[in-house]
C-alpha positions in Angstrom: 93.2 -20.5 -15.6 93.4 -19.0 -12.3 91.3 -20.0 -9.4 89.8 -16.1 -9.4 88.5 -17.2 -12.9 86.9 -20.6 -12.4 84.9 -18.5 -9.8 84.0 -15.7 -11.6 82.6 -18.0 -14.5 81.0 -20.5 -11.9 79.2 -17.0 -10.0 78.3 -16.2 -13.6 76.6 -19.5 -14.5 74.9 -19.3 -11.4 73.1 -16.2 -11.7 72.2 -16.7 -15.4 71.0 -20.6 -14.2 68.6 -18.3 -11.5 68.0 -15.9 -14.2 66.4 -18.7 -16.6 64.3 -19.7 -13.3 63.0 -16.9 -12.6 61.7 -16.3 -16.0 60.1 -19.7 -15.6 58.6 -19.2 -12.8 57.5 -16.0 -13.6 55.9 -16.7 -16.6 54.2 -19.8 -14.6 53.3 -17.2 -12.1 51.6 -14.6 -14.7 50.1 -17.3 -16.4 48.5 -19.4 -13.2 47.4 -15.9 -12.4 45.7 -15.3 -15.6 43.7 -18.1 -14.9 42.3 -17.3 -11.7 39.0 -15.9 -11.8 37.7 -14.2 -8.0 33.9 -13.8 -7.5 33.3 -11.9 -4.3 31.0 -8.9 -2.5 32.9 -5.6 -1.8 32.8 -6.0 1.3 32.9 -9.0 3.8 29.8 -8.0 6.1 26.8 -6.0 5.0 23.4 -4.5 6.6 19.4 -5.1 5.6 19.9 -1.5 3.6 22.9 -2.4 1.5 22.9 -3.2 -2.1 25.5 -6.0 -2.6 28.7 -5.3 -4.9 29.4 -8.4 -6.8 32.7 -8.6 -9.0 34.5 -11.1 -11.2 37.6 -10.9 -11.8 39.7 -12.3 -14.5 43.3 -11.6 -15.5 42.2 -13.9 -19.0 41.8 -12.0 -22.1 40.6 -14.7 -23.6 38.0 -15.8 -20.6 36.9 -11.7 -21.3 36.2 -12.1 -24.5 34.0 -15.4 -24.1 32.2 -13.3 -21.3 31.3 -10.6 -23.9 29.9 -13.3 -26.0 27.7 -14.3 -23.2 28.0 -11.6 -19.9 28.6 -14.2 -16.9 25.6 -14.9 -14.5 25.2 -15.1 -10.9 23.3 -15.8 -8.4 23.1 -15.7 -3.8 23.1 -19.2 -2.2 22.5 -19.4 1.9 23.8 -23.0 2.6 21.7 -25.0 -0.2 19.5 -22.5 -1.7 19.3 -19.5 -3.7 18.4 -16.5 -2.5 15.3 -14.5 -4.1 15.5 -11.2 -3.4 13.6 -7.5 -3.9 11.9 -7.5 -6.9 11.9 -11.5 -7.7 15.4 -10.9 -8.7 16.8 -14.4 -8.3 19.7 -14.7 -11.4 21.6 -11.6 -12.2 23.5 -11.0 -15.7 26.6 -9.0 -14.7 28.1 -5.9 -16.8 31.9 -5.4 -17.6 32.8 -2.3 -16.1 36.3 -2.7 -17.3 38.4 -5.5 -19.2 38.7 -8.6 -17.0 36.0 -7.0 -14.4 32.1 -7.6 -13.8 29.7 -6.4 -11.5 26.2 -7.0 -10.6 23.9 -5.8 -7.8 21.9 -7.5 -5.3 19.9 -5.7 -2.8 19.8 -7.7 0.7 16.1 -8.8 1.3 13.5 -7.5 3.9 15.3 -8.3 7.3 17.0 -11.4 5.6 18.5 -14.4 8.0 22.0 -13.2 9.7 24.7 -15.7 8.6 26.9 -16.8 5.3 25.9 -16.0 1.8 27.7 -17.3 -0.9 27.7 -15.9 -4.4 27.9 -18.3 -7.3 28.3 -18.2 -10.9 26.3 -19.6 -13.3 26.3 -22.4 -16.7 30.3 -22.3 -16.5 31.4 -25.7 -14.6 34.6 -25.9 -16.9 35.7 -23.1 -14.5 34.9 -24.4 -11.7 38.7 -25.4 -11.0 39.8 -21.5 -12.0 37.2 -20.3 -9.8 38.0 -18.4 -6.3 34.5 -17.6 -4.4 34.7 -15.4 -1.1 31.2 -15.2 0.9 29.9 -12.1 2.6 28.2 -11.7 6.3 24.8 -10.2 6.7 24.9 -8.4 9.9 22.5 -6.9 12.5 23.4 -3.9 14.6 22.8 -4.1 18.2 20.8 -1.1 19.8 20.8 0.5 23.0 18.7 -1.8 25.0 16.2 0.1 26.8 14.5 -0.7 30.0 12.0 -3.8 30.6 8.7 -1.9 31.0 9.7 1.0 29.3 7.0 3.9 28.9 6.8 6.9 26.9 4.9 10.1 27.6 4.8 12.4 24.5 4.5 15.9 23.2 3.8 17.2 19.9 2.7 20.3 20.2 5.1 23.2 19.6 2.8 25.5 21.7 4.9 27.6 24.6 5.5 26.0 27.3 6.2 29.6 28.6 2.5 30.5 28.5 1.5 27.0 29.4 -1.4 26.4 32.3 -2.0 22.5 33.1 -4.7 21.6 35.2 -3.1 18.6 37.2 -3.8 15.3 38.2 -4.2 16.6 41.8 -6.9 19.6 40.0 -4.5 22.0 40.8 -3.9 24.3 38.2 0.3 24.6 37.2 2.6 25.9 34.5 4.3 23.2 31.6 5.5 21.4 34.7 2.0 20.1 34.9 2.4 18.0 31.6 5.4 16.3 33.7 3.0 15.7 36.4 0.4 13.8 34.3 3.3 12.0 32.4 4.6 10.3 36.1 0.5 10.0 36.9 0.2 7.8 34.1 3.0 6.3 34.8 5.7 6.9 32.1 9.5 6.3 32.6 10.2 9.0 30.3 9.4 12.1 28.3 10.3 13.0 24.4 9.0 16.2 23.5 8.7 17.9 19.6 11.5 20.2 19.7 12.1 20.7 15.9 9.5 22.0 13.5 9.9 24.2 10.2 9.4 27.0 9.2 9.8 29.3 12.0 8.0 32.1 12.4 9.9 34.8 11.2 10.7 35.0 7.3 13.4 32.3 6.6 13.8 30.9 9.8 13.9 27.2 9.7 13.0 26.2 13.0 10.1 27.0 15.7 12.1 28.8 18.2 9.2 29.2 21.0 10.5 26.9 23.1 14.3 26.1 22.1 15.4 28.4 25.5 13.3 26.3 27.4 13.4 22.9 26.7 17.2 22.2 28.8 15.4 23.3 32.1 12.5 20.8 30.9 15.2 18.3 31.0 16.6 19.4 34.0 13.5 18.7 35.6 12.8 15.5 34.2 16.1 14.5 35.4 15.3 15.8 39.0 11.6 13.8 38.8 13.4 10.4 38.2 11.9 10.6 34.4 14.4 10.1 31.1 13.9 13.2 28.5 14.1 13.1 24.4 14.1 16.0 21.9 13.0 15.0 18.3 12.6 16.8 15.3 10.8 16.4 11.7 12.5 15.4 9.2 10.8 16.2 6.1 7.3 17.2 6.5 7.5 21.2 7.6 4.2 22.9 8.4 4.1 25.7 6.0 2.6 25.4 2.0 5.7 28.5 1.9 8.9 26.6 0.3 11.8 28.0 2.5 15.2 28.7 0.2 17.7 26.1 -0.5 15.6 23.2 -0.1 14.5 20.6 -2.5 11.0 19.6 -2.1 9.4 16.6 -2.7 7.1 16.4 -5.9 3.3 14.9 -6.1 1.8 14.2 -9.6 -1.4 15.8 -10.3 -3.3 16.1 -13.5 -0.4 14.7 -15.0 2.0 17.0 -13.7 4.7 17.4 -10.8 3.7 19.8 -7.8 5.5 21.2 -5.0 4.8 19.1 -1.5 5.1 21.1 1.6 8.1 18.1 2.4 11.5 18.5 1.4 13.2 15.5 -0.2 14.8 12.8 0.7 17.5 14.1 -1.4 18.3 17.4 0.1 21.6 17.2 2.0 21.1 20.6 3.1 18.4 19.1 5.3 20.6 16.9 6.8 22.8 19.1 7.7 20.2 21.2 8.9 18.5 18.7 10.9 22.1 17.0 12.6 23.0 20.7 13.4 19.5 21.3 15.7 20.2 18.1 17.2 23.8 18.4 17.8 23.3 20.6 21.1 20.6 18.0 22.8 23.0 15.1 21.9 25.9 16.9 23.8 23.6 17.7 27.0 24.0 15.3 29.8 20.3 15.6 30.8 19.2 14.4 27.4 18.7 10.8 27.5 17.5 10.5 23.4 17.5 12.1 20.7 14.9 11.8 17.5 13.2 11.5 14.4 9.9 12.1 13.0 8.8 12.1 9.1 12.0 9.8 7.9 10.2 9.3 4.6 8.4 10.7 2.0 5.6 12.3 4.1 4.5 13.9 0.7 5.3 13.2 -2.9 8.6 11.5 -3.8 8.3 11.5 -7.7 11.7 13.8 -7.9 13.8 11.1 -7.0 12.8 9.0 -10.3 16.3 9.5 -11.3 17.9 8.2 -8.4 15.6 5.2 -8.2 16.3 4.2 -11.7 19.6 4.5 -11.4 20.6 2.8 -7.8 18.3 0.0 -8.2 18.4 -3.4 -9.5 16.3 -4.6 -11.4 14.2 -2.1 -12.6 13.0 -1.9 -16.1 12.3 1.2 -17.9 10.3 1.6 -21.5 12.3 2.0 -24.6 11.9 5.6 -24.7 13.2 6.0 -21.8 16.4 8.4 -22.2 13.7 10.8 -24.7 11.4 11.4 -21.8 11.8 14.8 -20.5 12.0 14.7 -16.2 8.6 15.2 -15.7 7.4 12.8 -17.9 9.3 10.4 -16.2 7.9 10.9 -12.9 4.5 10.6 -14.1 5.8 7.2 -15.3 6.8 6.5 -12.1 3.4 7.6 -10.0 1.6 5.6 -12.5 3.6 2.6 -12.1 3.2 2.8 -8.0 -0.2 4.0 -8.0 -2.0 1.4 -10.0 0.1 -1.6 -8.3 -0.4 -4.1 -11.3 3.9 -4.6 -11.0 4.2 -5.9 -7.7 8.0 -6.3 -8.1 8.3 -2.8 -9.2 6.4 -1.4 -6.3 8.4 -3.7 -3.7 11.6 -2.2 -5.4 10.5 1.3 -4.9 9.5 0.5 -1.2 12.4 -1.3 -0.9 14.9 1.2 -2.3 13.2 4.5 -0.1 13.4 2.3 2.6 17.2 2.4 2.1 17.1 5.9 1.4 16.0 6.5 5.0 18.4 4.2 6.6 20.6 6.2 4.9 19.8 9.8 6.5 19.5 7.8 9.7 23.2 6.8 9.7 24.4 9.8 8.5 22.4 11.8 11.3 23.5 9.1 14.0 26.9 9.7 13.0 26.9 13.4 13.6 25.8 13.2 16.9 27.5 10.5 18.1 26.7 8.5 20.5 23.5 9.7 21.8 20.7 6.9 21.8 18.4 7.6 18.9 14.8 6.8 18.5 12.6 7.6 15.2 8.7 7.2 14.7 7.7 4.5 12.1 3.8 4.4 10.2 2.8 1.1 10.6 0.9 0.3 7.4 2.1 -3.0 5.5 5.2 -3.2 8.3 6.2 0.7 7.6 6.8 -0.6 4.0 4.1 1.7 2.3 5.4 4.8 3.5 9.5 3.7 2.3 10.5 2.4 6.1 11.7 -1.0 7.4 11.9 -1.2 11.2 15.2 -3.4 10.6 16.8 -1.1 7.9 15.7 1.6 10.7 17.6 -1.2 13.1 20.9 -0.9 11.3 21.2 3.0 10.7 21.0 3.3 14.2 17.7 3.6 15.6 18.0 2.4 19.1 14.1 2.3 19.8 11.9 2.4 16.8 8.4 4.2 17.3 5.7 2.4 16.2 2.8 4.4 15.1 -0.4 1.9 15.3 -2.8 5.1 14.8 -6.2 5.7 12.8 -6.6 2.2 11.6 -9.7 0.8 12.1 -10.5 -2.3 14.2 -10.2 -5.0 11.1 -7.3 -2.9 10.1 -5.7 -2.8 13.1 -6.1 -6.6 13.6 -4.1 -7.0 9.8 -1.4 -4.5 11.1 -1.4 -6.5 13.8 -0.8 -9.9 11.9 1.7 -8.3 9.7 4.0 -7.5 12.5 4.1 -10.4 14.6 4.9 -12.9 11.8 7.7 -9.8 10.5 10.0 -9.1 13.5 11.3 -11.0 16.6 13.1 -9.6 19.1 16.9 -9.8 18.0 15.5 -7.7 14.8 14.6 -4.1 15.8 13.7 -2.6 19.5 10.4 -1.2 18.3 8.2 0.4 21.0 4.3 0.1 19.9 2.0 3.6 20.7 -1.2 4.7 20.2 -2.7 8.2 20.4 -5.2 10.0 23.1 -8.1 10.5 20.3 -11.4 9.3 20.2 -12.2 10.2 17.0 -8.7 8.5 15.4 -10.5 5.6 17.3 -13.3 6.2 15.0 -14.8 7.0 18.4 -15.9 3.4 19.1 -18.7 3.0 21.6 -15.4 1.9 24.5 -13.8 5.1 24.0 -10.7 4.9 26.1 -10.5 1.3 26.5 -10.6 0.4 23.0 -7.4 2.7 23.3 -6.5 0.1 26.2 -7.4 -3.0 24.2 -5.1 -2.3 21.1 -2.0 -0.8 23.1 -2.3 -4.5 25.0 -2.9 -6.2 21.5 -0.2 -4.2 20.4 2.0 -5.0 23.2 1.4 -8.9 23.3 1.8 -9.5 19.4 3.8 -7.3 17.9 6.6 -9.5 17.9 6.4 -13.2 16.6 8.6 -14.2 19.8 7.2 -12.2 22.9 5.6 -9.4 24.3 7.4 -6.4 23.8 9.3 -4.5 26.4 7.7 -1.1 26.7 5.2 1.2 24.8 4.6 4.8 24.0 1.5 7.0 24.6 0.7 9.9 22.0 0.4 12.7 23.1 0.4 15.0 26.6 -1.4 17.8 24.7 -4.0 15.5 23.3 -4.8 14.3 27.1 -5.0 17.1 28.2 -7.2 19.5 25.3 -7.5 16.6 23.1 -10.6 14.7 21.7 -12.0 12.7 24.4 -15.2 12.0 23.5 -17.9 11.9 26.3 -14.7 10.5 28.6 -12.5 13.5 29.7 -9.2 13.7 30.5 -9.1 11.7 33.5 -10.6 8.4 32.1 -8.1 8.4 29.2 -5.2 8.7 31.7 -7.0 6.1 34.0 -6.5 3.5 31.1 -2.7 5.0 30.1 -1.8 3.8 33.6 -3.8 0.3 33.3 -2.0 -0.1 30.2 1.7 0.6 31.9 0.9 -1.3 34.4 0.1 -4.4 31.9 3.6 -3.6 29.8 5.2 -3.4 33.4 3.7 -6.9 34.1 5.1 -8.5 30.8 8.1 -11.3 31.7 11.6 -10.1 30.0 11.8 -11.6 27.0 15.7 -11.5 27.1 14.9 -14.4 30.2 12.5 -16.3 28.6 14.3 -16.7 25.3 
């Protein structure tokens, strides 16, 4: 045999001896795959308005069809513990989605610990070996830190500033650069005026156009007075019972059956758009310091979005009959269930879930206009969680400086509001700015007048957070002061405690220093 061939045959045992191998080890490899199982969130870091994916995987047909038997079971550990959530939802039975793949859904809770959470799955330790768990981050988002002793002047009236005449602090009578004048006499650091309200005046017109033309030189004038200017706009509510085409309005239930609201849903992305686009041109002007948003919720209504709810969010249970109720019967279910409050976990998962909703228009506005500091205006009842807000959702979409509206409450009221908030948020949570309004009667004209108006906006400012005073505060609104209801005090005595109660905030130790 020649040497050629005794190579050959030796090349040829060779390759088949590597062949055999790698059948082995493939096999091996297929099969140590197949027993692998991977628990994990979609994605590695998530925010206080995200609903947690959870997925197991398994390349076992045999491990599937035991799961079909009985669906696997999870549940959220932080070090030690499990995690209850929204709704009491503590356990969660997952659903196969496809062969060798189940999910389940957990929504994040109410401004819930930053750190490690761990999902885990239940009553199968015989897998425990197979088992491959990744845990997921929950985040905060870091706003725009505004100035210690910040204070706001501002205006929500959509009158014209072009016809304006303002008696001034000095009695002398001015144009709309008076309103400027008061705001520094009170001593504000800056001004954010109303500059988007629907409808406009002529037919179709979305916007109030009176003073579009004019509100740059009101910011060019703020800039040259040392004074920071913002533009905001509503959202939702719009000041016309006329429904403008191409929106979707929110729905109210009455007599048993769904009405028009005069506020367009939560739903509508032709809002959005709307809304992003008025924006867009403040956002991109150099002598506009902020940008924001009023009426991010359901300012009326909110039964249309029964669908949605039912659909997104965990842990709701429906009646039997559910899929043979027509629309608007199941929106009367739904007002039913929220108005007579006996299902607390149902109504936390409503508040909860338009909470989210919000967050959601919020980060999709902030992204459109870039990176513009944004502030929105929050009601305060039960932490903003009554109206479908969460200062810390709020927090994550992008608010830079949440507007806290602590108006017509009264004084036991206010002192709940006030207890609700300071054990709720601390400091690294949200940037929330407290406010109150020039009105005596929203004060249910107490006997003090103006300085109940002083007292709460100092409550407000020493206890809002559970950690420290907070750094600034807003006051509600120029027009008000100025042609407002004052009571037996006039105009001057409600400034006279606005500037008391700036100089207080001013007073206030950083709490970034005495952390």
């Amino acid at each position: 045999m020649r040497l050629s061939d005794h190579i050959r045959r030796g090349i040829y045992l060779f390759a088949s001896v590597a062949a055999l191998y790698a059948v082995v080890f493939g096999l091996w490899g297929i099969r140590a795959k197949s027993r692998v199982l991977r628990l994990s969130a979609s994605k590695s870091e998530h925010l206080h308005y995200d609903i947690v994916e959870l997925s197991l995987v398994s390349h076992d047909p045999t491990l599937d069809e035991s799961f079909r038997a009985v669906p696997p079971r999870f549940v959220v550990m932080r070090g030690t513990e499990i995690v209850t959530t929204i709704a009491g939802i503590r356990e969660m039975t997952a659903r196969r989605v496809a062969p060798g793949f189940w999910t389940a859904r957990w929504p994040v809770p109410w401004n819930a610990p930053p750190g490690a959470y761990r999902p885990v799955l239940l009553g199968r330790p015989d897998l425990d070996e197979r088992l491959e768990t990744a845990a997921f981050q929950i985040a905060r988002r870091k706003p725009k830190p505004m100035p210690q002793g910040f204070v706001v002047a501002t205006l929500e009236s959509v009158m014209p500033l072009s016809a304006m005449r303002v008696k001034g602090p000095d009695g002398k009578t001015t144009d709309w650069r008076g309103l400027l004048d008061w705001a520094k006499s009170i001593g504000a650091d800056a001004f954010f005026m109303l500059g988007g309200q629907t409808p406009g005046l002529g037919k179709g017109e979305i916007w109030m156009d009176a003073n579009l033309k004019l509100i740059p030189k009101v910011a060019e004038e703020c800039r040259r007075r040392g004074l920071q200017f913002g533009v905001y706009a509503m959202f939702s509510l719009t000041m016309s019972n006329q429904a403008l085409p191409g929106y979707e309005y929110g729905l109210e239930i009455k007599d048993g059956r769904p009405v028009a609201t005069r506020a367009v849903s939560l739903r509508d992305k032709k809002r959005l758009a709307d809304v992003a686009a008025f924006l867009k041109p403040f956002a991109d002007d150099p002598n506009v310091d902020w940008v924001g948003l009023d009426y991010i919720r359901n300012a009326l209504g909110g039964y249309e979005l029964v669908d949605d709810f039912v659909a997104e969010m965990p842990g709701v249970v429906v009646p039997p009959e559910w899929p043979k109720l027509s629309r608007d019967e199941r929106m009367t279910w739904l007002a039913r269930k929220k108005i007579m409050r006996r299902d607390r976990e149902f109504v936390e998962a409503w508040e909860w879930w338009r909470a989210r909703r919000a967050a959601l228009i919020v980060k999709e506005i902030k992204a459109r206009l870039g990176g513009k500091p944004l502030w929105a205006f929050t009601l305060t009842w039960d932490k903003g969680w009554h109206h479908g807000q969460d200062p810390v959702m709020m927090n994550d979409a992008g608010v830079d400086i949440d507007a806290l509206m602590f108006y017509e409450a009264d004084k036991p009221q206010y002192s709940e509001m006030m207890k609700s908030w300071h054990e709720y948020i601390k400091h690294g949570d949200a940037q929330v700015l407290p406010g109150d309004i020039f009105d005596w009667v929203l004060h249910q004209k107490d006997e003090a007048g103006p300085g109940e108006f002083g007292r709460r906006l100092k409550a407000a400012i020493s206890g809002v957070y559970g950690d420290g005073p907070a750094r600034g505060v807003f006051f509600h609104d120029m027009a008000r002061l100025l042609w407002g209801r004052h009571g037996p005090w006039g105009t001057r005595s409600w400034a006279d405690e606005a500037r008391e109660i700036s100089r207080f905030v001013k007073s206030q130790p950083d709490p970034e220093k005495i952390q």
